[in-house]
DOFILO-159188 format. One record per residue (C-alpha): residue number from 1; x, y, z; residue in three letters. Coordinates in nm, 4 decimals, padded with zeros to 6 digits. Layout:
BEGIN
 kekol     east    north       up bator
   NUM        X        Y        Z   Ala
...
This chain:
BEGIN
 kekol     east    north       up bator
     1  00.3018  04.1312  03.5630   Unk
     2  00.1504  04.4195  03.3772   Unk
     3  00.1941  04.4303  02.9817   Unk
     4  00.4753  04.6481  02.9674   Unk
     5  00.7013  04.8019  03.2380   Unk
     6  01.0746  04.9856  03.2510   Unk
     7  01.3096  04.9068  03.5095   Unk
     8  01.5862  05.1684  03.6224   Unk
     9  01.8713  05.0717  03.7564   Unk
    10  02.0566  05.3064  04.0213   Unk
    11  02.3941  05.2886  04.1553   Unk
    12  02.7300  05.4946  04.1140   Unk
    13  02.9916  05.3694  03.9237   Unk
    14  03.2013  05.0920  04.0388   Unk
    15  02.9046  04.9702  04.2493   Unk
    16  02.8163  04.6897  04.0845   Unk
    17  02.5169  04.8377  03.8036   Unk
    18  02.6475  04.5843  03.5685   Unk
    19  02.6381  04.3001  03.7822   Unk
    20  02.3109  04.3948  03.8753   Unk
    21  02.1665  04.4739  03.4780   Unk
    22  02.3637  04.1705  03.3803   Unk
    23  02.1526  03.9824  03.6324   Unk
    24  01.7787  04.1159  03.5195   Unk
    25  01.8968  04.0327  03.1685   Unk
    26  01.9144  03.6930  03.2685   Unk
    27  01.6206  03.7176  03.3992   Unk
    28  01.4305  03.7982  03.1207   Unk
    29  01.4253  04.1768  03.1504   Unk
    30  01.5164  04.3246  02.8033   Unk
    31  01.8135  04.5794  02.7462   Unk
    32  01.7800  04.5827  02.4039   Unk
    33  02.1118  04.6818  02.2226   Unk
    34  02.4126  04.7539  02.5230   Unk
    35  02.7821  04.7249  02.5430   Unk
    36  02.8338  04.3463  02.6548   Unk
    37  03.2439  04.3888  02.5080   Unk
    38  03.4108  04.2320  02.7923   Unk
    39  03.7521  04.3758  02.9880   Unk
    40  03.9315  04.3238  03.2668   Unk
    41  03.6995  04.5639  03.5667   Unk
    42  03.3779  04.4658  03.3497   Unk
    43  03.3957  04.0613  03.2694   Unk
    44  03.0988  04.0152  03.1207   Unk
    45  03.0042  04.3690  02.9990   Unk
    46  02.8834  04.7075  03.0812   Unk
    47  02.4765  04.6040  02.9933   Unk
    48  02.4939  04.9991  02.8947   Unk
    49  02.2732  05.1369  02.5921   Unk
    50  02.5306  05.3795  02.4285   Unk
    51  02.2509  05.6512  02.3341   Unk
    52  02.1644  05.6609  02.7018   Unk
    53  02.5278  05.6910  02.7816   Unk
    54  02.6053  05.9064  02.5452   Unk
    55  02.2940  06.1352  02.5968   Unk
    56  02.3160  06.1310  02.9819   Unk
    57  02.6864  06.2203  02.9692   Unk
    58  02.5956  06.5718  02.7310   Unk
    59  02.3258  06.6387  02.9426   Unk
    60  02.5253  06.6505  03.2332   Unk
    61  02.7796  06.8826  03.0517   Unk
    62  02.4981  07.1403  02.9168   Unk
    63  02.4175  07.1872  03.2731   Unk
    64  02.7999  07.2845  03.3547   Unk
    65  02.8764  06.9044  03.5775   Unk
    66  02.9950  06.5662  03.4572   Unk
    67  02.9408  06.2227  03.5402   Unk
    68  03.1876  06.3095  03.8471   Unk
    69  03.1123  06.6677  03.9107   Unk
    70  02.7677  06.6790  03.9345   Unk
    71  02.5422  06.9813  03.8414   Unk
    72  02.3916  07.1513  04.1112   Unk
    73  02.0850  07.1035  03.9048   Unk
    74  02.0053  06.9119  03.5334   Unk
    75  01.7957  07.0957  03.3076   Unk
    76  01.6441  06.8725  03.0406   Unk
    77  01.7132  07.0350  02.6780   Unk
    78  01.4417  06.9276  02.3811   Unk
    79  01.7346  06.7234  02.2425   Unk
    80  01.7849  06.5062  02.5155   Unk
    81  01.4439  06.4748  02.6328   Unk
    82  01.3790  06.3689  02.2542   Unk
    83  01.6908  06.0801  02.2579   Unk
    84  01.4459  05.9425  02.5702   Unk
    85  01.1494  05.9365  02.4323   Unk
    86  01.2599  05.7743  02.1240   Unk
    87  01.4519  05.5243  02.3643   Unk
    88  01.1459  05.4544  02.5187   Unk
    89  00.9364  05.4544  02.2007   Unk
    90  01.1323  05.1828  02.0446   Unk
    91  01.0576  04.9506  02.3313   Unk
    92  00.6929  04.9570  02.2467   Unk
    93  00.5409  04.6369  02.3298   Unk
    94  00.8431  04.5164  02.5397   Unk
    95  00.6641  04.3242  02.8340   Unk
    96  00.9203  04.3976  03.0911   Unk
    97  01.2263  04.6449  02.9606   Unk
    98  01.5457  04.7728  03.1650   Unk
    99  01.7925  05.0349  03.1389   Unk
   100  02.1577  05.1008  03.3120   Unk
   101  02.3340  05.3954  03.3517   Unk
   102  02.5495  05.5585  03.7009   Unk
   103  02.4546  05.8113  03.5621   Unk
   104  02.1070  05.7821  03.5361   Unk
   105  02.0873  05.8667  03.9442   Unk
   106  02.2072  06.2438  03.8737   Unk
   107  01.9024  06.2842  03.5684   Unk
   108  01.6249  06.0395  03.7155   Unk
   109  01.4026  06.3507  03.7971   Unk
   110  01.3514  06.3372  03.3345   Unk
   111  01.2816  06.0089  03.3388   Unk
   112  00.9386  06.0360  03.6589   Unk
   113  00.8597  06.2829  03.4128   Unk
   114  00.7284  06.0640  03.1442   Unk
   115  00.7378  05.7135  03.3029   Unk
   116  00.5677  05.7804  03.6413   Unk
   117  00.5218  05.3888  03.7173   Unk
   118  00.8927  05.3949  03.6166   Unk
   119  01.0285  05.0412  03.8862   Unk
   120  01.4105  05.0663  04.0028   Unk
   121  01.6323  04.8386  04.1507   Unk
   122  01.9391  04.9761  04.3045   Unk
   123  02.2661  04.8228  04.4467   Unk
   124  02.5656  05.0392  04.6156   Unk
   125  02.8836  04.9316  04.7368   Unk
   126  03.1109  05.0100  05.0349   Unk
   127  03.2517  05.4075  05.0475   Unk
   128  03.6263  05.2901  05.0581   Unk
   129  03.6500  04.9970  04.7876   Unk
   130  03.4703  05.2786  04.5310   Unk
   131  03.6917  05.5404  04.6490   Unk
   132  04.0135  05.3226  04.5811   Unk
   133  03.8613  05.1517  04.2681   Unk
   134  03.7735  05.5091  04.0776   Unk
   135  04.1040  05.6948  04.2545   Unk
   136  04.3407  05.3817  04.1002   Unk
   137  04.1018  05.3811  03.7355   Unk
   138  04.0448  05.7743  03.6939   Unk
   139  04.3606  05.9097  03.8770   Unk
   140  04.1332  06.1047  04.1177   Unk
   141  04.2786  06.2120  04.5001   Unk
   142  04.0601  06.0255  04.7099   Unk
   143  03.8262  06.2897  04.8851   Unk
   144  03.7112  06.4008  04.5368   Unk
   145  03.6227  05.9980  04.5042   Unk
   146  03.4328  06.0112  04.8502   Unk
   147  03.2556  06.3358  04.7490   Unk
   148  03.1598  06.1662  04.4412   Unk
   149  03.0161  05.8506  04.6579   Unk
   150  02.8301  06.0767  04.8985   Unk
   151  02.6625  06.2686  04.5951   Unk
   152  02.5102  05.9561  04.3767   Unk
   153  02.4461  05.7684  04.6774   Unk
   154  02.2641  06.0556  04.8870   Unk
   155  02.0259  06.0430  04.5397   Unk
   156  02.0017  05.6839  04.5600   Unk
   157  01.8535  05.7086  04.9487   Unk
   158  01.6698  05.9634  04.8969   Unk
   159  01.4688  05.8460  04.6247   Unk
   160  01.4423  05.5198  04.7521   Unk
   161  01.3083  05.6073  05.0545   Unk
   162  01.0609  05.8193  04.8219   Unk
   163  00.9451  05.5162  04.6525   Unk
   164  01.0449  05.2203  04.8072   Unk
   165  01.2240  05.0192  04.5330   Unk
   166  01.4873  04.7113  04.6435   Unk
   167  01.8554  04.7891  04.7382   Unk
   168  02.0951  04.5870  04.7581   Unk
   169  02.4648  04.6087  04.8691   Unk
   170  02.7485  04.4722  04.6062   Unk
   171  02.9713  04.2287  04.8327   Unk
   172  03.2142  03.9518  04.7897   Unk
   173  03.0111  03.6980  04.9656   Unk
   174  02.8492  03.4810  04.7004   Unk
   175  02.5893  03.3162  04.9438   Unk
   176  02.4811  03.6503  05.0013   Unk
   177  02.4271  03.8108  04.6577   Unk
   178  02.2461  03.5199  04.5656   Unk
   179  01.9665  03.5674  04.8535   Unk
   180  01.9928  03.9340  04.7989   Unk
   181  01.9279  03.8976  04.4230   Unk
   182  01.6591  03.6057  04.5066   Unk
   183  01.4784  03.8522  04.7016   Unk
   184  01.5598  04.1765  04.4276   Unk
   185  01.3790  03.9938  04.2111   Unk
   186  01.0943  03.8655  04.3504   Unk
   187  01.0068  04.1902  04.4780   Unk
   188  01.0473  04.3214  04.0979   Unk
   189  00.7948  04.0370  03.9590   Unk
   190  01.0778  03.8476  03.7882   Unk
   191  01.1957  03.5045  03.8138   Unk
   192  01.4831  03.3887  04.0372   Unk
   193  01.5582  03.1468  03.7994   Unk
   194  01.9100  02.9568  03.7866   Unk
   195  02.0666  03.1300  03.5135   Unk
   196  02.0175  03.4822  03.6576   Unk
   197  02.1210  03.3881  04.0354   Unk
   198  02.4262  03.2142  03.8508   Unk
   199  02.5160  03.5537  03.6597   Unk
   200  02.7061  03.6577  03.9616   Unk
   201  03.0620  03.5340  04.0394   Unk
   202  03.2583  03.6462  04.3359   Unk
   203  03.5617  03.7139  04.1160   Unk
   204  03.3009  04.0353  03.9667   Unk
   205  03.4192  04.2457  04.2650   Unk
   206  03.7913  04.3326  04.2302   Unk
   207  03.8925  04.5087  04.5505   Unk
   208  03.9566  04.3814  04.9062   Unk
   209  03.7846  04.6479  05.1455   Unk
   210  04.0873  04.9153  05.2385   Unk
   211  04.2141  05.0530  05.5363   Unk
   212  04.0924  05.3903  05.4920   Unk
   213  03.9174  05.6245  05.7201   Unk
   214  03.5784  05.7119  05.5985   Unk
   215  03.4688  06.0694  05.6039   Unk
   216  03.1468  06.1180  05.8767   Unk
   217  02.8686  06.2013  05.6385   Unk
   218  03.0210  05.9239  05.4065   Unk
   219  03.0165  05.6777  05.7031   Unk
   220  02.6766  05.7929  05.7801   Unk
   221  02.4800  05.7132  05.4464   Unk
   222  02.6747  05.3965  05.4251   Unk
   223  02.5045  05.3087  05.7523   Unk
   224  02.1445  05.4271  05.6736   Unk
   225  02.1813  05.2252  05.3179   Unk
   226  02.2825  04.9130  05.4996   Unk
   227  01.9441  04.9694  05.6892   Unk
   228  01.7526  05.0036  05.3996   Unk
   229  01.9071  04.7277  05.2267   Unk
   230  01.7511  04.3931  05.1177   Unk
């Protein structure tokens, strides 16, 4: 490993991000100060730093969009940019520090702009069981909820194919996320360890897959992230 590096990581919300962060913790990675309060959708926390949150969420508002209406474009403001570079400030001499976020996929463009070398690790999740989880939490009609999956998870593609990071999908299987977070890992430098391939548990992922009829450029991505994924 090098003597300090950040780790992003990128996925919508209700993908799985906290399983995910929750894993790299265990692994050693540190998040520093995050919401760990545990409820019923999140059992063992969000991993989230709340100036991160917090920030992201108002800079997504300046720039007329939310965390699910997306700006067309973000705009960094001296404000914001300074809440980052304080956040990454105080994790001088860190060996290995992470960060989580959803939203974090619709302002990554800031964050290249000061940590080049900048790793990720992303994870998504099938179209439908996001769609129902977010329509049933947030009281959205579901083709806002698709729209919403086909927006963060476009990013997620395309900057993974930009600079090849690990992706992994968020499934019930357990056999599965454990060789898929085995393999996360080792490609991120970290150890697969026994606590951190423990961190997962099935019961994590609420939804049975749904019935639902995906739209085509929905079904689409889904396809070319299964492709890409570890």
């Amino acid at each position: 490993m090098t003597s300090s590096r950040a780790i992003a990581v990128l996925g919508m919300h209700r993908s799985g991000t906290s399983t995910l962060a929750g894993t790299l913790r265990a692994a050693g990675v540190e998040f520093g100060a995050v919401l760990d309060k545990t409820f019923r959708l999140n059992p063992k926390g969000l991993h989230e730093a709340p100036s991160l949150l917090f920030m992201h969420q108002d800079l997504l508002e300046t720039n007329q969009g939310d965390w699910h209406d997306p700006p067309a474009e973000v705009v960094w403001g001296k404000l914001h940019s300074a809440v980052r570079d304080l956040f990454i400030e105080s994790r001088a001499g860190v060996p290995v520090w992470g960060f989580k976020d959803p939203r974090t996929l619709l302002t990554l463009e800031g964050w290249f702009e000061v940590l080049p070398d900048l790793a990720c690790a992303g994870i998504f999740r099938h179209p439908a069981e996001v769609a129902l989880s977010l329509s049933q939490r947030n009281q959205f009609p579901l083709d806002k909820c698709f729209e919403i999956w086909r927006v963060y998870n476009e990013r997620l593609l395309t900057f993974q194919q930009q600079r090849g990071f690990p992706v992994m999908e968020f499934v019930g299987d357990a056999a599965r996320m454990r060789r898929s977070f085995t393999q996360m890992l080792e490609q991120l430098d970290l150890p697969a360890g026994a606590e951190a391939l423990s961190f997962y548990e099935p019961e994590h992922k609420h939804h049975d897959r749904p019935d639902l009829d995906l739209p085509a450029p929905v079904a689409a991505l889904y396809r070319h992230l299964q492709d890409v994924a570890l």
